[in-house]
N, CA, C and O atoms as a GROMACS GRO file, in nm:
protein
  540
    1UNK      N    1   0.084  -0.118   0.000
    1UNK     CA    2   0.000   0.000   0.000
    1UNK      C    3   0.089   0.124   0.000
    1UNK      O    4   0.202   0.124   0.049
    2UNK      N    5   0.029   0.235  -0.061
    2UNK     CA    6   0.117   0.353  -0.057
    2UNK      C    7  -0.003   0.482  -0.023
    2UNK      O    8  -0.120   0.494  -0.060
    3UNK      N    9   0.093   0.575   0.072
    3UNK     CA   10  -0.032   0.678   0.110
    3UNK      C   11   0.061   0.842   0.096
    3UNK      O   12   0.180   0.844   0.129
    4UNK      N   13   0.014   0.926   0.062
    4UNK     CA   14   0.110   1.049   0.067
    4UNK      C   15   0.055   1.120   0.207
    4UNK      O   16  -0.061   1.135   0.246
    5UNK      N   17   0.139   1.146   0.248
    5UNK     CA   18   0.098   1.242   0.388
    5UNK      C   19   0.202   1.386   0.434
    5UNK      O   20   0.316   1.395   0.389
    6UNK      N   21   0.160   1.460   0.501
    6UNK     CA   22   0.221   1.580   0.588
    6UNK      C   23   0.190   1.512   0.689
    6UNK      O   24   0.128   1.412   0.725
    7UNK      N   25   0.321   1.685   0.760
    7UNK     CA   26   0.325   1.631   0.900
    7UNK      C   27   0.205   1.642   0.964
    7UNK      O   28   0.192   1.555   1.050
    8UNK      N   29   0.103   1.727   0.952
    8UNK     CA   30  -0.007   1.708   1.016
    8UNK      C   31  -0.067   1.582   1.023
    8UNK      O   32  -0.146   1.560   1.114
    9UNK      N   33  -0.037   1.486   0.928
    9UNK     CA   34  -0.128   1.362   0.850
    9UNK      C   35  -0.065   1.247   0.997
    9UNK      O   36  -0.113   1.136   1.020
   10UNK      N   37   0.037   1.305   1.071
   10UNK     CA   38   0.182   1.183   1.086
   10UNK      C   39   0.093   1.112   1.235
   10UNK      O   40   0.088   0.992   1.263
   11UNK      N   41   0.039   1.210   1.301
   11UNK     CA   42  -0.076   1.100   1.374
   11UNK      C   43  -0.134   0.949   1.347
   11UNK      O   44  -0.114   0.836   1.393
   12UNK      N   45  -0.221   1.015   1.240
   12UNK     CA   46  -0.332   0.913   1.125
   12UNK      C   47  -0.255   0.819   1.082
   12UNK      O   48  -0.307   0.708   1.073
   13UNK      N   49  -0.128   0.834   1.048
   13UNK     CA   50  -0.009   0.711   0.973
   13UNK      C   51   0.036   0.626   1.079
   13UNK      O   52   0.036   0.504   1.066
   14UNK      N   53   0.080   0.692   1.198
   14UNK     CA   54   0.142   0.635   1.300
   14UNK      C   55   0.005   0.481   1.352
   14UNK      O   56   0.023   0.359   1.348
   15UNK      N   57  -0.142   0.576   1.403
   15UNK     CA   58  -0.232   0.468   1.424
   15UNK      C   59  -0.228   0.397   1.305
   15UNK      O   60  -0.228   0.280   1.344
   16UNK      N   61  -0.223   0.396   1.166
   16UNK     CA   62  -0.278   0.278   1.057
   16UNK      C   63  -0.130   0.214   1.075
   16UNK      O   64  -0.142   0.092   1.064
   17UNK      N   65  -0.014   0.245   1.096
   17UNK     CA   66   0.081   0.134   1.108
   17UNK      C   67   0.040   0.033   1.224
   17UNK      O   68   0.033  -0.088   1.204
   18UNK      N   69   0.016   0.090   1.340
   18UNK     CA   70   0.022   0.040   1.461
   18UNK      C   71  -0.132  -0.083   1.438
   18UNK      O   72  -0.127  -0.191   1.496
   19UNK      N   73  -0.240  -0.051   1.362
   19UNK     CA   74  -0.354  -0.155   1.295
   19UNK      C   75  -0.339  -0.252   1.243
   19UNK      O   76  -0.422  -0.341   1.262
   20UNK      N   77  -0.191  -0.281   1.129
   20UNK     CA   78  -0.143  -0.319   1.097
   20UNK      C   79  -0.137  -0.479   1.112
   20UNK      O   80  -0.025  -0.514   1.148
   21UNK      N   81  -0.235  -0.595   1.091
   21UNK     CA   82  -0.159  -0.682   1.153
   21UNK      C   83  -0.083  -0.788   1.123
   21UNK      O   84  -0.142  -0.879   1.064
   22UNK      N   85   0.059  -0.808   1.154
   22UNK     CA   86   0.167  -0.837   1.128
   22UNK      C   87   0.204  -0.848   1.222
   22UNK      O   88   0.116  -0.848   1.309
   23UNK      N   89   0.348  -0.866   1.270
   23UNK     CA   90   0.453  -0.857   1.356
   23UNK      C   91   0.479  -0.720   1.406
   23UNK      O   92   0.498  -0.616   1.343
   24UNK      N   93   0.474  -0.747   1.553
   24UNK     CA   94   0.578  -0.559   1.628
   24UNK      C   95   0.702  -0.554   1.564
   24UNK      O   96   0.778  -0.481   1.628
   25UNK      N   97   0.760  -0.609   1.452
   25UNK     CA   98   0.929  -0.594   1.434
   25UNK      C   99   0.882  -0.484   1.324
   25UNK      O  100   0.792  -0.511   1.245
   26UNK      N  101   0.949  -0.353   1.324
   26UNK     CA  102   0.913  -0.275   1.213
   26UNK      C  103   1.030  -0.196   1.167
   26UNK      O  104   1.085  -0.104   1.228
   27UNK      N  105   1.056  -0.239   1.069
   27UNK     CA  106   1.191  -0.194   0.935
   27UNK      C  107   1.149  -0.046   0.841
   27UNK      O  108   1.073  -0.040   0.744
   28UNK      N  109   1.228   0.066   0.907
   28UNK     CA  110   1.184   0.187   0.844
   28UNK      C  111   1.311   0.219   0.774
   28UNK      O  112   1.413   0.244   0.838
   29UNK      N  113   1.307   0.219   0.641
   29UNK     CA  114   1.392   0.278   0.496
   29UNK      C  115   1.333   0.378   0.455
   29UNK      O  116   1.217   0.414   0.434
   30UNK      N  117   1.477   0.434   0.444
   30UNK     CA  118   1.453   0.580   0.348
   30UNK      C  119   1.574   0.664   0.325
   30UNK      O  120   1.670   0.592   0.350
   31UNK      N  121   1.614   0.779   0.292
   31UNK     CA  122   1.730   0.825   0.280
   31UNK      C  123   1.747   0.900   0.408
   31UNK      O  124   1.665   0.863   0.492
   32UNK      N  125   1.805   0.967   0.437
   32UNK     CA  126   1.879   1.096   0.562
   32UNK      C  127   1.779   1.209   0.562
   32UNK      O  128   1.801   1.304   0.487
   33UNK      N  129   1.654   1.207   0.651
   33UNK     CA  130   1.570   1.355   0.656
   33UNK      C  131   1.427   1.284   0.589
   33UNK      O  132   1.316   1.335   0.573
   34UNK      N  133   1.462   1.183   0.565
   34UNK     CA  134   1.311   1.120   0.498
   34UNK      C  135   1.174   1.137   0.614
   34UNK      O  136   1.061   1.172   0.580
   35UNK      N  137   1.211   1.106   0.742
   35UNK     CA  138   1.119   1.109   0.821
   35UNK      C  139   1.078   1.028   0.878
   35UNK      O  140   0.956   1.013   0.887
   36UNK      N  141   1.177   0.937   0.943
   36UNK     CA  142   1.164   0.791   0.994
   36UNK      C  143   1.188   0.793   1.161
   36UNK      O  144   1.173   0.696   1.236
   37UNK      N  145   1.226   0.924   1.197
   37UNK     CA  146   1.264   0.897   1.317
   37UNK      C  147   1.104   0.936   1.376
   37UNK      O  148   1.023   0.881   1.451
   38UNK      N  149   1.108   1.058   1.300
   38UNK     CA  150   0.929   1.172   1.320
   38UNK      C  151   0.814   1.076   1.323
   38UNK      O  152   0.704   1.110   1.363
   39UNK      N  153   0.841   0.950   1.278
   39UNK     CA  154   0.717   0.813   1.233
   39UNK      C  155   0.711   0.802   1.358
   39UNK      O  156   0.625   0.829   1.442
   40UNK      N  157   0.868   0.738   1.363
   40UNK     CA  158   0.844   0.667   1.495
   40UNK      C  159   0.802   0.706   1.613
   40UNK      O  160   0.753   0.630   1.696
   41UNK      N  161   0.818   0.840   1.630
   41UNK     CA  162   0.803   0.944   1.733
   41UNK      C  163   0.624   0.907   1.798
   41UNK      O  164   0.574   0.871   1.904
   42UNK      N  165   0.570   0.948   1.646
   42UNK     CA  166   0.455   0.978   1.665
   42UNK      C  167   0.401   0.826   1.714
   42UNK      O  168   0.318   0.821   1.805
   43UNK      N  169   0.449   0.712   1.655
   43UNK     CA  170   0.386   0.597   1.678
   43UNK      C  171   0.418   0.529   1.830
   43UNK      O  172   0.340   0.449   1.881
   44UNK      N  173   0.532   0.567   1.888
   44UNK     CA  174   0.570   0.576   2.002
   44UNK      C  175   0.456   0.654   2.092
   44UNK      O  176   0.392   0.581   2.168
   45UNK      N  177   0.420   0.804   2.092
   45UNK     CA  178   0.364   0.867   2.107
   45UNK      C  179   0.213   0.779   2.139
   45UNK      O  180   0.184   0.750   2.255
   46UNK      N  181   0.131   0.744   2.032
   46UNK     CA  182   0.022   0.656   1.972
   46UNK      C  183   0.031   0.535   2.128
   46UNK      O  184  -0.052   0.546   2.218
   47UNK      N  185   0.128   0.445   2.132
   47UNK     CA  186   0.185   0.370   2.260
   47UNK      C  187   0.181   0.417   2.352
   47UNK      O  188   0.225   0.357   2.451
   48UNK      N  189   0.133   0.529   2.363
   48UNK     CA  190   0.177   0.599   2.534
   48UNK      C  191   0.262   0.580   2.584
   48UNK      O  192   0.263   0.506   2.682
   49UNK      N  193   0.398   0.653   2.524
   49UNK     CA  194   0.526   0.595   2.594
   49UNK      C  195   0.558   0.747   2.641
   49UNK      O  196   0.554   0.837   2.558
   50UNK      N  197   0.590   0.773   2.773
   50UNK     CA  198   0.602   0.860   2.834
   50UNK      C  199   0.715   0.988   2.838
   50UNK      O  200   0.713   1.097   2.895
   51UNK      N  201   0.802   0.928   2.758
   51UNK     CA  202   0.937   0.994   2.724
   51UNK      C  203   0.997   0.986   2.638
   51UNK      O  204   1.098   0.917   2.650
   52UNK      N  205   0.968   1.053   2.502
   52UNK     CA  206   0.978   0.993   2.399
   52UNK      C  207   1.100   1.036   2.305
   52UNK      O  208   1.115   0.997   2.189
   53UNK      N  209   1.200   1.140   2.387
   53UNK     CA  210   1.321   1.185   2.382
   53UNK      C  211   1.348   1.185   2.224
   53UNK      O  212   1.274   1.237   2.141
   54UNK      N  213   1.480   1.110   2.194
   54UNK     CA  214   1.537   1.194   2.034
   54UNK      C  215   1.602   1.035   1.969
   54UNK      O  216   1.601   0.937   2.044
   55UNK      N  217   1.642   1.026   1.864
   55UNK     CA  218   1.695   0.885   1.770
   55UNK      C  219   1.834   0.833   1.851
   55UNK      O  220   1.920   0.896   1.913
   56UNK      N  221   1.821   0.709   1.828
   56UNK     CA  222   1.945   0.653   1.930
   56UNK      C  223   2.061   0.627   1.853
   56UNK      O  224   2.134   0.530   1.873
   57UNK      N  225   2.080   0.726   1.750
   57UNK     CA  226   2.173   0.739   1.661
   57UNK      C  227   2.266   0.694   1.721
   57UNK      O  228   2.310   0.588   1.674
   58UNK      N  229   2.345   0.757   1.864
   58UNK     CA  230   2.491   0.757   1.930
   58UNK      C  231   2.463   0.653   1.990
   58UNK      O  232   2.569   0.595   2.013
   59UNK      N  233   2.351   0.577   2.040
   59UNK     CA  234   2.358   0.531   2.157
   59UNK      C  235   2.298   0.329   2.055
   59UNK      O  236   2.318   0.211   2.084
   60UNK      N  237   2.255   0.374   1.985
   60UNK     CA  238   2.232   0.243   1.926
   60UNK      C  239   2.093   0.216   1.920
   60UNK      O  240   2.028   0.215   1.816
   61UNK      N  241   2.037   0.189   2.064
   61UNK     CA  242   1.933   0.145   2.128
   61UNK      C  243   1.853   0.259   2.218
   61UNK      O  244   1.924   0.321   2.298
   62UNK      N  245   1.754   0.283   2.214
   62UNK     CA  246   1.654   0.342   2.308
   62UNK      C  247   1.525   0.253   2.355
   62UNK      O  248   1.450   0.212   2.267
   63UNK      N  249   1.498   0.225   2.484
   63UNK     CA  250   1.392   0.196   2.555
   63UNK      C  251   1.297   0.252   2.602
   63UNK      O  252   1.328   0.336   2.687
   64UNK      N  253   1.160   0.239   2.575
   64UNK     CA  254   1.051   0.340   2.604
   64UNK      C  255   0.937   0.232   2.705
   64UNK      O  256   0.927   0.109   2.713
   65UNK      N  257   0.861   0.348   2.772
   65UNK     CA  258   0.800   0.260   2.890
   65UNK      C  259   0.653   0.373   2.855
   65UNK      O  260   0.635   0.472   2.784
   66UNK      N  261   0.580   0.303   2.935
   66UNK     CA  262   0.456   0.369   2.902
   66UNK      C  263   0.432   0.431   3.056
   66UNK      O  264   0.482   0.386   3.159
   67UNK      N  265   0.332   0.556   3.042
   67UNK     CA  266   0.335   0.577   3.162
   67UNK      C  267   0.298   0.498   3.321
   67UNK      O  268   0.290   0.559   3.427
   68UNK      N  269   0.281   0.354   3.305
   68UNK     CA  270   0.272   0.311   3.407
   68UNK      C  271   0.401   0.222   3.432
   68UNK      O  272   0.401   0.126   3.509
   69UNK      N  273   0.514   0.267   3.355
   69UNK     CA  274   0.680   0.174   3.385
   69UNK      C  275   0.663   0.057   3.316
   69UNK      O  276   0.744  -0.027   3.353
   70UNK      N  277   0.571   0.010   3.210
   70UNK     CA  278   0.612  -0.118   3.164
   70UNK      C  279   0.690  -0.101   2.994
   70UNK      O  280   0.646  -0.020   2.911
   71UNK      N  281   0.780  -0.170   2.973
   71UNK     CA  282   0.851  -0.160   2.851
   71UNK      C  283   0.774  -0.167   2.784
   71UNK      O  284   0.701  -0.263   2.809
   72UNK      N  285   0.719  -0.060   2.624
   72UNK     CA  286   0.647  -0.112   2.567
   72UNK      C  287   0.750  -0.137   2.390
   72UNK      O  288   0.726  -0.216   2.298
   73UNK      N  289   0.861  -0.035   2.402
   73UNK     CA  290   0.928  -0.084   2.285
   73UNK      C  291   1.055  -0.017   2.308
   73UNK      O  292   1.089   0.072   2.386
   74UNK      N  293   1.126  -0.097   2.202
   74UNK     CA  294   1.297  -0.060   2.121
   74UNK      C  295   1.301   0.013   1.992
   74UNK      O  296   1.239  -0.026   1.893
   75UNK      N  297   1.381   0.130   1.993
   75UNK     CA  298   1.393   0.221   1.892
   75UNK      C  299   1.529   0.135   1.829
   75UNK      O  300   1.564   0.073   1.929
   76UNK      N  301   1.588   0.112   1.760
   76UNK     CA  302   1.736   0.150   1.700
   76UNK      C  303   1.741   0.195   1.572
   76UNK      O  304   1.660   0.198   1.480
   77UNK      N  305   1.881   0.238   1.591
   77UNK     CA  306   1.916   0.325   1.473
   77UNK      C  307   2.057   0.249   1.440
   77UNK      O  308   2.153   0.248   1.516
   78UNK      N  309   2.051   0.178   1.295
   78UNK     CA  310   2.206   0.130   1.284
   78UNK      C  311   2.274   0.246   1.176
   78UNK      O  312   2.368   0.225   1.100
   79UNK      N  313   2.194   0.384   1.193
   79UNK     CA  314   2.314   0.445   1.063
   79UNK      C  315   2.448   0.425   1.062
   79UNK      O  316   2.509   0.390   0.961
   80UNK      N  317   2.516   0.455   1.209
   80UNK     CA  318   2.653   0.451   1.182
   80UNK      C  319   2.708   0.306   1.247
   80UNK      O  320   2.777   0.301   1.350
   81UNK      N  321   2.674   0.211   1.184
   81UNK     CA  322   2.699   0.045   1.207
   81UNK      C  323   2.786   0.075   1.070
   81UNK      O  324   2.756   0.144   0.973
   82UNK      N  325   2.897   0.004   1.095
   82UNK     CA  326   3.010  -0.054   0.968
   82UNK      C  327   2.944  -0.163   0.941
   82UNK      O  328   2.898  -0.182   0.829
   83UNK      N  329   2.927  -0.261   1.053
   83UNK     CA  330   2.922  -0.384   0.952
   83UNK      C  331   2.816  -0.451   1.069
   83UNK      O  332   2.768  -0.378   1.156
   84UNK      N  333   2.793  -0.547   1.064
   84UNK     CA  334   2.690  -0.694   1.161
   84UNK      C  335   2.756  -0.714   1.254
   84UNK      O  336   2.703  -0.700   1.364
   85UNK      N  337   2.872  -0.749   1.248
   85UNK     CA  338   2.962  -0.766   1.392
   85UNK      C  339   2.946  -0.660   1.491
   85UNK      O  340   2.913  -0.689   1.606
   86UNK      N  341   2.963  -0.566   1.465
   86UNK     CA  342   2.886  -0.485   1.569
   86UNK      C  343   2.788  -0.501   1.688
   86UNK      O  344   2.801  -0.500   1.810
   87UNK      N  345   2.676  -0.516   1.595
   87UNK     CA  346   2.580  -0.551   1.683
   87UNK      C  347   2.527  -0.639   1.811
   87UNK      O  348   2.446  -0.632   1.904
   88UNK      N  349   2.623  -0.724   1.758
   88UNK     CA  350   2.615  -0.902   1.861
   88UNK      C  351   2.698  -0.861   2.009
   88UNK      O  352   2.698  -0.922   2.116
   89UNK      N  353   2.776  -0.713   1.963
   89UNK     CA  354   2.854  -0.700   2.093
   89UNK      C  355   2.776  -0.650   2.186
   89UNK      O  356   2.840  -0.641   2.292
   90UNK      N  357   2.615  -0.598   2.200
   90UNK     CA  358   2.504  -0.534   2.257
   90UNK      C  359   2.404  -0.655   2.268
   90UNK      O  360   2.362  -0.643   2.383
   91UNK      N  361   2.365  -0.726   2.231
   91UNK     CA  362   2.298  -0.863   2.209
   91UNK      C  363   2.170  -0.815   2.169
   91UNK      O  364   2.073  -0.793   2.241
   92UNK      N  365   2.189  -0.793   1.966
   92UNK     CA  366   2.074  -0.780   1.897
   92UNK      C  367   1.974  -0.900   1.953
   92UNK      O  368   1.861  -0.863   1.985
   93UNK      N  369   1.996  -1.002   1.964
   93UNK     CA  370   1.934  -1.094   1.922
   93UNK      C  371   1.817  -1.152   2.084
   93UNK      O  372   1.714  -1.220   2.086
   94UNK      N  373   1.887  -1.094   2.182
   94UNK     CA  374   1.738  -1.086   2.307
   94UNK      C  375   1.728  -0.969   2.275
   94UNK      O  376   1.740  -0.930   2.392
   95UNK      N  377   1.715  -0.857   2.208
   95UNK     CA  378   1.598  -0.761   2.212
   95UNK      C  379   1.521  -0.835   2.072
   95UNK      O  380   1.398  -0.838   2.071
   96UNK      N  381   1.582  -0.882   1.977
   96UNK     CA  382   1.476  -0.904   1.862
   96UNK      C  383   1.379  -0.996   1.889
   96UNK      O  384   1.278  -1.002   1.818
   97UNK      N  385   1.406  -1.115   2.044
   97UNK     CA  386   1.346  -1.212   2.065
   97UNK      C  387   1.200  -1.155   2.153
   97UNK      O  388   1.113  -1.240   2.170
   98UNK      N  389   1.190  -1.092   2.178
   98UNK     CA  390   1.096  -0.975   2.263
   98UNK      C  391   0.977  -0.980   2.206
   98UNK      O  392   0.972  -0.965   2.084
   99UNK      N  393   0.878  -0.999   2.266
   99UNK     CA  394   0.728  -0.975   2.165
   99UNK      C  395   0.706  -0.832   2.223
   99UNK      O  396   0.610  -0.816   2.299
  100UNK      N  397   0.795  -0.715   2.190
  100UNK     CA  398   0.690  -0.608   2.189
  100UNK      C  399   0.803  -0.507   2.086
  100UNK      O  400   0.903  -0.517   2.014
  101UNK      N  401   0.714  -0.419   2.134
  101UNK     CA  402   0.742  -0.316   1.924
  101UNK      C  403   0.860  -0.316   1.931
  101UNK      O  404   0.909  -0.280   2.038
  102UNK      N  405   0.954  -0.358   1.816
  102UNK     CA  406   1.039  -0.285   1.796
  102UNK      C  407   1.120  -0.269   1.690
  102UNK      O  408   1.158  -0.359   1.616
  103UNK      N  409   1.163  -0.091   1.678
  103UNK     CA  410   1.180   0.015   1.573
  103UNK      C  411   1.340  -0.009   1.484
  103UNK      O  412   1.445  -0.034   1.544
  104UNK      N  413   1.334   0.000   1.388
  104UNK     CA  414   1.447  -0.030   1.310
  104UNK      C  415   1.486   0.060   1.212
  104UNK      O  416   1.455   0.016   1.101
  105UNK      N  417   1.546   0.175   1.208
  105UNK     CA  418   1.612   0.256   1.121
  105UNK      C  419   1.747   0.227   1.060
  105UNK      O  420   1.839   0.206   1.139
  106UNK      N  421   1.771   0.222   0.944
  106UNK     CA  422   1.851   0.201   0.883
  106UNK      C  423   1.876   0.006   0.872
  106UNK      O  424   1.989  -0.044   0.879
  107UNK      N  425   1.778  -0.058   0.860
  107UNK     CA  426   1.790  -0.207   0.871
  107UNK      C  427   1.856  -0.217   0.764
  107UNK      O  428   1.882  -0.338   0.762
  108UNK      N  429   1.896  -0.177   0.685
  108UNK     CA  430   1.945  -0.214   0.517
  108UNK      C  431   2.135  -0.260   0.604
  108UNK      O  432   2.190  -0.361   0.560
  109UNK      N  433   2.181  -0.210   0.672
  109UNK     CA  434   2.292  -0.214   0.755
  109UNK      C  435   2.265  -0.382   0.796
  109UNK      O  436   2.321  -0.469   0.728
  110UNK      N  437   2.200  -0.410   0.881
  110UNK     CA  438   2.204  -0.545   0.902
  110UNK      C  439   2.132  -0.663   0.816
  110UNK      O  440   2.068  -0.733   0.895
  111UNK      N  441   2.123  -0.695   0.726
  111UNK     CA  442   1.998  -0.743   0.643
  111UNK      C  443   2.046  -0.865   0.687
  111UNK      O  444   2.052  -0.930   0.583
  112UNK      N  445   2.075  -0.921   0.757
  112UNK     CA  446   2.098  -1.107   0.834
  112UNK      C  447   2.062  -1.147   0.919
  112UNK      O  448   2.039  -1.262   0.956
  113UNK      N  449   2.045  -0.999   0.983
  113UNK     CA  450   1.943  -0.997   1.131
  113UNK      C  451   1.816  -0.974   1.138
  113UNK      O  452   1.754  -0.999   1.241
  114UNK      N  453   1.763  -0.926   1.039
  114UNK     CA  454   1.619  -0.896   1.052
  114UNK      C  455   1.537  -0.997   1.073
  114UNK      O  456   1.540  -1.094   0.998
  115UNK      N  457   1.435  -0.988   1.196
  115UNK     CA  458   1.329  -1.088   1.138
  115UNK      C  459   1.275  -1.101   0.996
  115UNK      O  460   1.268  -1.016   0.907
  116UNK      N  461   1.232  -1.251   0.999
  116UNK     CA  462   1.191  -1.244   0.846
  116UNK      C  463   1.038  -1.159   0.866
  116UNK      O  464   1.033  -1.061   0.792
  117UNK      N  465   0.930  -1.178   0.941
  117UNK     CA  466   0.856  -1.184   1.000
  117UNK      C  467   0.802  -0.969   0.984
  117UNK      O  468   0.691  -0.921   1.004
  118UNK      N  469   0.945  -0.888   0.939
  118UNK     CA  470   0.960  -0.770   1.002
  118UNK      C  471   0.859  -0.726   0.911
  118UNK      O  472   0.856  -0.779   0.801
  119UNK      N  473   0.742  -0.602   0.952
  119UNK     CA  474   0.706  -0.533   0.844
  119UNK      C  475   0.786  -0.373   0.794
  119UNK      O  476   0.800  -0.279   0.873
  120UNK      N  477   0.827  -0.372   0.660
  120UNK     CA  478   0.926  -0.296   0.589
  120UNK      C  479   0.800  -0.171   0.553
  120UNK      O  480   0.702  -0.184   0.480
  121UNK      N  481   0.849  -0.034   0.644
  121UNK     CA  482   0.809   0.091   0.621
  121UNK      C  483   0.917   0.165   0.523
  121UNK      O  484   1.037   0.173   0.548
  122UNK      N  485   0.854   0.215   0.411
  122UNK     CA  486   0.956   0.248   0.298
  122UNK      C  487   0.901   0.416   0.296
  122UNK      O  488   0.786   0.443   0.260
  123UNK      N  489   1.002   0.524   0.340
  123UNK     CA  490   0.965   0.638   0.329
  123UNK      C  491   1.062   0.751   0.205
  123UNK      O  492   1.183   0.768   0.207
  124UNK      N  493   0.960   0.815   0.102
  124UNK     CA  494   1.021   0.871   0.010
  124UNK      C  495   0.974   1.041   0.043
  124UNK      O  496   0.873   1.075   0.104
  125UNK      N  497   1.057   1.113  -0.004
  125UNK     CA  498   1.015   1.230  -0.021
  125UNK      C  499   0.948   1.249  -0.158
  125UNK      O  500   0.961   1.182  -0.260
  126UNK      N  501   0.861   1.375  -0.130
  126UNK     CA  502   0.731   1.394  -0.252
  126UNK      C  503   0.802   1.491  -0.230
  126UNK      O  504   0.916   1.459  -0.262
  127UNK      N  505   0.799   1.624  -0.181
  127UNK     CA  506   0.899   1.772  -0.163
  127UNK      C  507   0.944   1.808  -0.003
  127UNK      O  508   1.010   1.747   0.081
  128UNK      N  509   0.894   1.900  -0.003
  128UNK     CA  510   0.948   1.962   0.195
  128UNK      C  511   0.871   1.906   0.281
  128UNK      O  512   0.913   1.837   0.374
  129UNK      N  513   0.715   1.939   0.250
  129UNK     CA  514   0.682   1.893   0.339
  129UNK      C  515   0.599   1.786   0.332
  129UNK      O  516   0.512   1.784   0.419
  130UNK      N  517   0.601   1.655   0.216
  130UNK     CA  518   0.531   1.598   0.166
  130UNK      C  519   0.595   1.469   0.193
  130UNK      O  520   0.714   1.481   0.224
  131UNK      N  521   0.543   1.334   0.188
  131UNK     CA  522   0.598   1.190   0.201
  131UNK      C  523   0.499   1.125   0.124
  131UNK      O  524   0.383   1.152   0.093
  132UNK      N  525   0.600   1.004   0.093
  132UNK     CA  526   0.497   0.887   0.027
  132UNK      C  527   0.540   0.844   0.143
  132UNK      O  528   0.607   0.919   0.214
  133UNK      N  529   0.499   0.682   0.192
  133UNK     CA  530   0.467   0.597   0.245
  133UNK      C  531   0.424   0.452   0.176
  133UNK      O  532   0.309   0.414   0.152
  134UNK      N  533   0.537   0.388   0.152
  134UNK     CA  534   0.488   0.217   0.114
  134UNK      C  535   0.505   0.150   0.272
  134UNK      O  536   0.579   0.169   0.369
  135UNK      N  537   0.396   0.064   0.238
  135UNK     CA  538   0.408  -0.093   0.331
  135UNK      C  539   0.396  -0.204   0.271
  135UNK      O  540   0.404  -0.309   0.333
   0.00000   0.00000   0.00000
C-alpha cells in the first residue's frame, strides 16, 4: 500500500501502522531527513510511551515505557553500524526475541538480522513537506 501524507497527516499514519496486523518488528527505509525517526516518534507517542526523547543514533538502542513503567518498545538506529559484527557486541538478538514493538532505522545495515517476519516501512520524499509511504 502507498499513502502520501504531511506532517499534520503523521498522527493518522502512526495509528494505521500500529492496525497493521503483522509482527511488532518494524523496518523503516529511506534516505537521511526522509522522516523515519518523526514516524516513529509519533507511533511511540500513539503507545503511550512517556518519554519519547530523540533517535538513538549515538547510543544504538533506546527503551521506552509507558506511563505506568512497563517496557512497551525498542527504537534503533544502525546508521553509523560498519558492519553486523557490531551488533552481537550489545545482544541484537534478546531484544529481537521480545514480543513487543520494535523500531528499526537504517535495517538495510544489518539485512541477516532482521526478522523475516519484520514489516518494511519504505519512506520517500514527494517535496518539503510531503511523504509517500509504502508498506
Amino acid at each position: 500500500m502507498e499513502i502520501i501524507y504531511t506532517q499534520e497527516d503523521i498522527f493518522d499514519i502512526a495509528q494505521l501502522i500500529l492496525k497493521i496486523e503483522c509482527s511488532k518488528k518494524i523496518c523503516f527505509f529511506g534516505e537521511m531527513g526522509a522522516g523515519k525517526t518523526t514516524l516513529i516518534k509519533a507511533i511511540l507517542a500513539e503507545l503511550g510511551v512517556k518519554d519519547i526523547g530523540h533517535s538513538p543514533t549515538f547510543g544504538l538502542v533506546n527503551e521506552y515505557e509507558d506511563i505506568q513503567g512497563q517496557l512497551v518498545a525498542y527504537h534503533f538506529d544502525f546508521y553509523r553500524i560498519e558492519n553486523e559484527e557490531e551488533v552481537y557486541d550489545f545482544g541484537i538478538e534478546e531484544y529481537l526475541n521480545q514480543e513487543i514493538y520494535t523500531f528499526i532505522e537504517w535495517p538495510e545495515r544489518i539485512p541477516n538480522l532482521i526478522p523475516k517476519e519484520c514489516l518494511n516501512i519504505k519512506l520517500h520524499f514527494v517535496d518539503e513537506n510531503t511523504r509517500r509511504i509504502e508498506y
